[in-house]
ZATORVEX-613346 format. One record per atom (N, C-alpha, C): x, y, z; atom name; residue in one letter; residue number from 1. Coordinates in Angstrom, 1 decimal, padded with zeros to 4 digits, m for minus. Atoms other than C-alpha are relative to their C-alpha. Last residue first. Example, Ala and Ser with C-alpha at 12.3 -4.5 7.8 and 13.67 -1.06 7.14 Angstrom:
% ZATORVEX-613346
NODE       x       y       z  atom  res    n
NODE  m000.9  m001.1   000.0     N    s    2
NODE   013.7  m001.1   007.1    CA    s    2
NODE  m000.8   001.1   000.8     C    s    2
NODE   000.9  m001.2   000.0     N    a    1
NODE   012.3  m004.5   007.8    CA    a    1
NODE   000.9   001.2   000.0     C    a    1
This chain:
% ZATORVEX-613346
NODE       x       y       z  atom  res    n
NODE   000.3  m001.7   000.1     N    x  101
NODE   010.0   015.8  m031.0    CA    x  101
NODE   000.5   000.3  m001.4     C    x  101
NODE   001.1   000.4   000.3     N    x  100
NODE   010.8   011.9  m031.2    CA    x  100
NODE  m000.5   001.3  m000.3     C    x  100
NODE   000.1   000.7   001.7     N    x   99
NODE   014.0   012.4  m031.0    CA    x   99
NODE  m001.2   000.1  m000.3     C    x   99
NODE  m000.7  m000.7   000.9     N    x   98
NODE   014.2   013.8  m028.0    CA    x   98
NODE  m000.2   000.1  m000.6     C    x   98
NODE   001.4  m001.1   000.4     N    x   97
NODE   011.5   011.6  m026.2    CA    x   97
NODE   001.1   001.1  m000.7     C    x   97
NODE   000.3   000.4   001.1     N    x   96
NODE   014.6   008.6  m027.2    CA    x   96
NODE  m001.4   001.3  m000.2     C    x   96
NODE  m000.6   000.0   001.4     N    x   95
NODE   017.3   010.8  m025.0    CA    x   95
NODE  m001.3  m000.7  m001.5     C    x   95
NODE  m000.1  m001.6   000.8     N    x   94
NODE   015.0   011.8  m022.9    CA    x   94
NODE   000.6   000.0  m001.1     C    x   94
NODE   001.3  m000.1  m000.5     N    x   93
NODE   014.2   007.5  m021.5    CA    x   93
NODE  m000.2   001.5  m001.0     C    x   93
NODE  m000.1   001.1   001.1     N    x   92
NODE   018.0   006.2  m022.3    CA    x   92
NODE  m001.8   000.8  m000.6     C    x   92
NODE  m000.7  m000.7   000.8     N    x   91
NODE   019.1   009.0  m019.6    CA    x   91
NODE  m000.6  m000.2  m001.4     C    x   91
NODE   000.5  m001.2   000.2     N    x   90
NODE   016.3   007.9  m017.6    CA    x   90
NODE   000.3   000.9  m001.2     C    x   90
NODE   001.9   000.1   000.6     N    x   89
NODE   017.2   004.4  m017.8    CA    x   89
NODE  m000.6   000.7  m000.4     C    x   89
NODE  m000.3   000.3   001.6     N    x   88
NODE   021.2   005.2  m017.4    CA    x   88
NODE  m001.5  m000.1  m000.5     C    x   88
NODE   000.1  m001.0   001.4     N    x   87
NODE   019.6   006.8  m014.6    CA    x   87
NODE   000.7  m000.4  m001.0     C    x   87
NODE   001.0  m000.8   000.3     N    x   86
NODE   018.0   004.1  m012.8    CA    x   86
NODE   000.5   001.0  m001.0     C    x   86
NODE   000.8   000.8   001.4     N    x   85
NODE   020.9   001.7  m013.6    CA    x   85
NODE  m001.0   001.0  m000.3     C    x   85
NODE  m000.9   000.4   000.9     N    x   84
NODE   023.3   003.6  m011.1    CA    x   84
NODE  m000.9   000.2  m001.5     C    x   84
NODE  m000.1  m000.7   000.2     N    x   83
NODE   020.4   004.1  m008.5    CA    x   83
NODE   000.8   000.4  m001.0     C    x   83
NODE  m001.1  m001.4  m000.1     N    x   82
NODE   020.1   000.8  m008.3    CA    x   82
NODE   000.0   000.9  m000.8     C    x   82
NODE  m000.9  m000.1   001.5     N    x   81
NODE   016.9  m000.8  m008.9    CA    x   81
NODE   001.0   000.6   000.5     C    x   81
NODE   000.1  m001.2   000.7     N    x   80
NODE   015.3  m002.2  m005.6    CA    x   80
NODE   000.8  m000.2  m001.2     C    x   80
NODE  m000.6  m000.4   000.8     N    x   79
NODE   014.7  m005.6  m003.9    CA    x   79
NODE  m000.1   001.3  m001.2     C    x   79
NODE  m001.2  m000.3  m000.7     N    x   78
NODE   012.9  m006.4  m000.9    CA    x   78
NODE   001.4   000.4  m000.9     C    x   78
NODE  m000.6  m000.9  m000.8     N    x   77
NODE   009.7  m006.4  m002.8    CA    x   77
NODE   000.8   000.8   000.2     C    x   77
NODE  m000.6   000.7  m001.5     N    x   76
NODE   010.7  m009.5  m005.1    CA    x   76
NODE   000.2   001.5   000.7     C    x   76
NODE   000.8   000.9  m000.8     N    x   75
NODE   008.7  m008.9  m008.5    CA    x   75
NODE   001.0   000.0   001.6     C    x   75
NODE   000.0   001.1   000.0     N    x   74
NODE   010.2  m005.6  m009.3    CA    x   74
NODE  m000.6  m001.4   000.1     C    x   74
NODE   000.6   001.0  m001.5     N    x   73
NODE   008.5  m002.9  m010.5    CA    x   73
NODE   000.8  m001.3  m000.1     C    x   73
NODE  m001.3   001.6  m000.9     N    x   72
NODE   009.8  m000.5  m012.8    CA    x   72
NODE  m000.1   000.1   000.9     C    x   72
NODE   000.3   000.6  m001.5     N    x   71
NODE   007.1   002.1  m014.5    CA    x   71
NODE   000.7  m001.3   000.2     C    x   71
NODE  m001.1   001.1  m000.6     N    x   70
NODE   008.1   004.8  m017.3    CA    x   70
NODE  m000.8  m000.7   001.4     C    x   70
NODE  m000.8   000.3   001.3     N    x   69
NODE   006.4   008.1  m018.6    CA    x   69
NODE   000.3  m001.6  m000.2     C    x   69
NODE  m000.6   001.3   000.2     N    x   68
NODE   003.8   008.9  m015.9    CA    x   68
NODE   000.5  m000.5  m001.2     C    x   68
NODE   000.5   001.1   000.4     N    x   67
NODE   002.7   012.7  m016.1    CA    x   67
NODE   001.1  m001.3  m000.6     C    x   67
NODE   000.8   000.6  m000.6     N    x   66
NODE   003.5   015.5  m014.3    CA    x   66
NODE  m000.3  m001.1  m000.5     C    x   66
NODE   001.8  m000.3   000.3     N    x   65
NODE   003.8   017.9  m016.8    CA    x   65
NODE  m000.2  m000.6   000.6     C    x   65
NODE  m000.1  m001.1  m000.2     N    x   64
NODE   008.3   017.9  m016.1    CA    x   64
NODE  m002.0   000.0   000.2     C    x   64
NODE  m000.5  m001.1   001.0     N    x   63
NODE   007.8   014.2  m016.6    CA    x   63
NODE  m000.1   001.3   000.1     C    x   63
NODE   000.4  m001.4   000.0     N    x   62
NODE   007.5   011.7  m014.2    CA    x   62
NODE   000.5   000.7  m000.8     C    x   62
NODE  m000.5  m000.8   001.0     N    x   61
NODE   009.6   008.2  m014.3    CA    x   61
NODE  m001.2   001.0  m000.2     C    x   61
NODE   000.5  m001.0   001.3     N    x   60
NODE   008.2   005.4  m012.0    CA    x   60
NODE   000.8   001.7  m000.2     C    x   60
NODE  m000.4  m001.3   000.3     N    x   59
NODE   010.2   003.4  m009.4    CA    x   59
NODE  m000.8   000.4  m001.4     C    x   59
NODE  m000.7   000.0   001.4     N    x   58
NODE   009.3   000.5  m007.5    CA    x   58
NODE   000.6   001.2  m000.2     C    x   58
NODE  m002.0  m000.5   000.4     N    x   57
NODE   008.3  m000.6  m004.2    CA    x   57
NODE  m000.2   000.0  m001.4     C    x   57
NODE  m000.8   001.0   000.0     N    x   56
NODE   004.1  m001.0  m004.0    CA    x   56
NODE   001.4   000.3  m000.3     C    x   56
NODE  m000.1   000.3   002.0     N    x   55
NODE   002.9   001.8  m002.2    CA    x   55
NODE   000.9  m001.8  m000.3     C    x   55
NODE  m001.1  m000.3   000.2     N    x   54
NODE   001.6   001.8   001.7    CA    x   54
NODE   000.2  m000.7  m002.0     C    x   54
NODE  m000.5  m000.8   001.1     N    x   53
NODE  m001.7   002.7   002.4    CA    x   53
NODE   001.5  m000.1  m000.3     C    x   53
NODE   001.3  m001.0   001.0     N    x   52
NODE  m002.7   000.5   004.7    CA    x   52
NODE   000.2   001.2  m000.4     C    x   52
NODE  m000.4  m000.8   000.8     N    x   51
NODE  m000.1  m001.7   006.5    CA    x   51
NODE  m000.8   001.1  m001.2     C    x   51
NODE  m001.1  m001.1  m000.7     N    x   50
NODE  m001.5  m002.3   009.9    CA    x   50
NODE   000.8   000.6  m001.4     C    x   50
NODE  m001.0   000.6  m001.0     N    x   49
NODE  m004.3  m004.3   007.7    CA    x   49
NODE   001.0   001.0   000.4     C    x   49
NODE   000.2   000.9  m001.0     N    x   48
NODE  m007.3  m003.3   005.9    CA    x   48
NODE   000.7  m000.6   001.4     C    x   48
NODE   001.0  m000.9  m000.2     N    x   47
NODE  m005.8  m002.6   002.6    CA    x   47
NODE  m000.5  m000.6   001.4     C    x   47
NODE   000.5  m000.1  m002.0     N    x   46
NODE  m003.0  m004.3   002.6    CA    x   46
NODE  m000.9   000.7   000.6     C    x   46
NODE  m000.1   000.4  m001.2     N    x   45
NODE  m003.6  m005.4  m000.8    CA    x   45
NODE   000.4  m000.2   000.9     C    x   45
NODE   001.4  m000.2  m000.1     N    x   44
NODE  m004.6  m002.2  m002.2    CA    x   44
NODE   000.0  m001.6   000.6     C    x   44
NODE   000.5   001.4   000.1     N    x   43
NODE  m001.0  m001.6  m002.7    CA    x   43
NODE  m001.4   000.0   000.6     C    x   43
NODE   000.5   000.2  m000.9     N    x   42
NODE  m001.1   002.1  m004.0    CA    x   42
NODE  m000.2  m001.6   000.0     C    x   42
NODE  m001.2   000.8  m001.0     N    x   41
NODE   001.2   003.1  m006.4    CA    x   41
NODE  m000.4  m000.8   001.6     C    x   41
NODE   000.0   001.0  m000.3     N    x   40
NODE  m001.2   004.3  m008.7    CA    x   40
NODE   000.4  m001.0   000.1     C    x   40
NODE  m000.6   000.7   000.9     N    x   39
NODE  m000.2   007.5  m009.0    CA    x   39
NODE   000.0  m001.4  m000.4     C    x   39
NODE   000.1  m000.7   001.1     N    x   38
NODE  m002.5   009.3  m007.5    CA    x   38
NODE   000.4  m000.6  m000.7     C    x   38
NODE   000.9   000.6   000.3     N    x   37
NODE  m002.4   006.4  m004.7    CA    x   37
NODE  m000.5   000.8  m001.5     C    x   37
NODE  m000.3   001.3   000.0     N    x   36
NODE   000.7   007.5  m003.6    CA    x   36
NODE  m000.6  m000.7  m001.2     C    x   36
NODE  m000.3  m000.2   001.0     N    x   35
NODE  m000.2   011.2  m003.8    CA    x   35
NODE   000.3  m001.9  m000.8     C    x   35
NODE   000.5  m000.9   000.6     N    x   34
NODE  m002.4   010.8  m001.0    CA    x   34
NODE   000.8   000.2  m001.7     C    x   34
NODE  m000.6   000.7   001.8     N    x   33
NODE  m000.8   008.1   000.5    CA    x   33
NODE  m000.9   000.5  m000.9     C    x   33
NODE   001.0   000.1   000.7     N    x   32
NODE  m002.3   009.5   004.1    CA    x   32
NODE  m000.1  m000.4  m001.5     C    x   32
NODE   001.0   000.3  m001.0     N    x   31
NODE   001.0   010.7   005.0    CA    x   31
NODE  m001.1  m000.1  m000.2     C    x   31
NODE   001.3  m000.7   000.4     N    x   30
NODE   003.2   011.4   002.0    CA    x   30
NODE  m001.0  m000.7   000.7     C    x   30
NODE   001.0   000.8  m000.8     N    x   29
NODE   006.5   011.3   003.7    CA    x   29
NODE  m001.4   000.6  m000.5     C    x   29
NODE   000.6  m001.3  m000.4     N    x   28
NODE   009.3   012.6   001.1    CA    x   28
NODE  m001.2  m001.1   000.5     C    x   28
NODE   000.5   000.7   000.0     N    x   27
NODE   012.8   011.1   000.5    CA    x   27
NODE  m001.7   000.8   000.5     C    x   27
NODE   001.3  m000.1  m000.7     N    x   26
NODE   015.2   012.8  m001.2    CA    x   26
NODE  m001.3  m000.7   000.4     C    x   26
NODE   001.3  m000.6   000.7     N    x   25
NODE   018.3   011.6  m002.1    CA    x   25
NODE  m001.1   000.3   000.8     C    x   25
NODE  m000.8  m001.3   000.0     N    x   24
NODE   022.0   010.5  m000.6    CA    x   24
NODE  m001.3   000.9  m000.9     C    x   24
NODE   000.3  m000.3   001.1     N    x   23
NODE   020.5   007.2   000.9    CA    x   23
NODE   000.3   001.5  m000.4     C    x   23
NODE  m000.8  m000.7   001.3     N    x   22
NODE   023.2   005.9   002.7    CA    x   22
NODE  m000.7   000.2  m000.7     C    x   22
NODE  m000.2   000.5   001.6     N    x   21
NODE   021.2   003.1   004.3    CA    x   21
NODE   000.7   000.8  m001.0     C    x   21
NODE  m000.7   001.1   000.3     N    x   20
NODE   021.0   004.0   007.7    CA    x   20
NODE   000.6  m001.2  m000.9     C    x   20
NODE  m001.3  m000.2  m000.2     N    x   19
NODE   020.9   007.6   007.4    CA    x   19
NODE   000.3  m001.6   000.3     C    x   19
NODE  m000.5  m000.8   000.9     N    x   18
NODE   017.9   007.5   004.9    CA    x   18
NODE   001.6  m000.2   000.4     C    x   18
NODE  m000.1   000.7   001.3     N    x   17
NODE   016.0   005.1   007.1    CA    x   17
NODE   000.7   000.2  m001.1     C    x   17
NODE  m000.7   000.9  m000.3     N    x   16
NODE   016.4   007.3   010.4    CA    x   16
NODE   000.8  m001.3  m001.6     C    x   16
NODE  m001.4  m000.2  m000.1     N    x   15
NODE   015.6   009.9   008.1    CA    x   15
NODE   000.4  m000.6   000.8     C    x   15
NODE  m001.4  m000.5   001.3     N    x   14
NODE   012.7   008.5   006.7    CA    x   14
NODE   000.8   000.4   000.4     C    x   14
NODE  m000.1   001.2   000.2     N    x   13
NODE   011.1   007.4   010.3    CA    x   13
NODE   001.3  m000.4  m001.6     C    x   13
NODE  m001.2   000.7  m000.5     N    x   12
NODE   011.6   010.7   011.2    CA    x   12
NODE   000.2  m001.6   000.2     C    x   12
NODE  m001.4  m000.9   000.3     N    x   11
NODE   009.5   012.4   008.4    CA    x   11
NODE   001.4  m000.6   001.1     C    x   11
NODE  m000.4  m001.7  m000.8     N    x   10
NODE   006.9   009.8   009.0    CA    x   10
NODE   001.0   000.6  m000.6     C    x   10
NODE  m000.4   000.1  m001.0     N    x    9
NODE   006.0   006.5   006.7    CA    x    9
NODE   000.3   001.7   000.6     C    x    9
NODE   000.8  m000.8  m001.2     N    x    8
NODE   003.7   006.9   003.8    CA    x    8
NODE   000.7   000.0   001.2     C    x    8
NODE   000.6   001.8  m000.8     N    x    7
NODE   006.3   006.4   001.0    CA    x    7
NODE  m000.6   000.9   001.2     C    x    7
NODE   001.0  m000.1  m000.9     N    x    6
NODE   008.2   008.4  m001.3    CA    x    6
NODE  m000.3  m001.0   000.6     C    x    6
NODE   001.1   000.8  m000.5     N    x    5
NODE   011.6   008.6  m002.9    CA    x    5
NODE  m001.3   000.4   000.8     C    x    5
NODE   000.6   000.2  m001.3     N    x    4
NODE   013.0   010.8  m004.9    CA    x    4
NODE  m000.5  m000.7   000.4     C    x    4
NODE   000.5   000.8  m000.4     N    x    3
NODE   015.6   011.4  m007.9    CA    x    3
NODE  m000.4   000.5   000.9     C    x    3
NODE   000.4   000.1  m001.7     N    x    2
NODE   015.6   014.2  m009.7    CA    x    2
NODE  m000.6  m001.3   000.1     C    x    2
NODE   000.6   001.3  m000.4     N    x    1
NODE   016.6   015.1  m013.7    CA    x    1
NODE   000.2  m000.1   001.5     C    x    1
């Protein structure tokens, strides 16, 4: 299991961001929100404005095939999941596609 973040911002904008927040994961600049938008993580509304292409905060859950398992969004932005909770979620997430197989 792997955490990552993305987001359209630069490569040295993420590692400013990275080192002032203690983030101990990967963060990956997808310029032109190309994958962003694959996944449809794209806010559409800032379309238009200095913010244009940027995703909405959350976290979705990928599966070895690529494909969307899980999607947690908060309502308030400025507020994330802890990284803690994420993987108890994940854990909770293989353990029930286990079974299910």
């Amino acid at each position: 299991m792997h955490v990552i973040g993305i987001s359209y911002d630069s490569l040295s904008t993420l590692k400013r961001f990275s080192r002032k927040n203690g983030i101990t994961f990967p963060l990956l600049s997808d310029h032109g929100s190309k994958v962003i938008d694959a996944y449809g993580l794209l806010n559409s509304d800032a379309a238009n404005t200095r913010l244009e292409g940027i995703p909405h905060p959350g976290t979705i859950v990928i599966n070895k095939q690529g494909v969307v398992i899980a999607r947690l969004f908060l309502k308030d932005y400025r507020k994330r999941h802890r990284v803690e909770k994420m993987l108890t979620i994940f854990k909770k997430l293989r353990e029930s596609s286990s079974q299910e197989k």
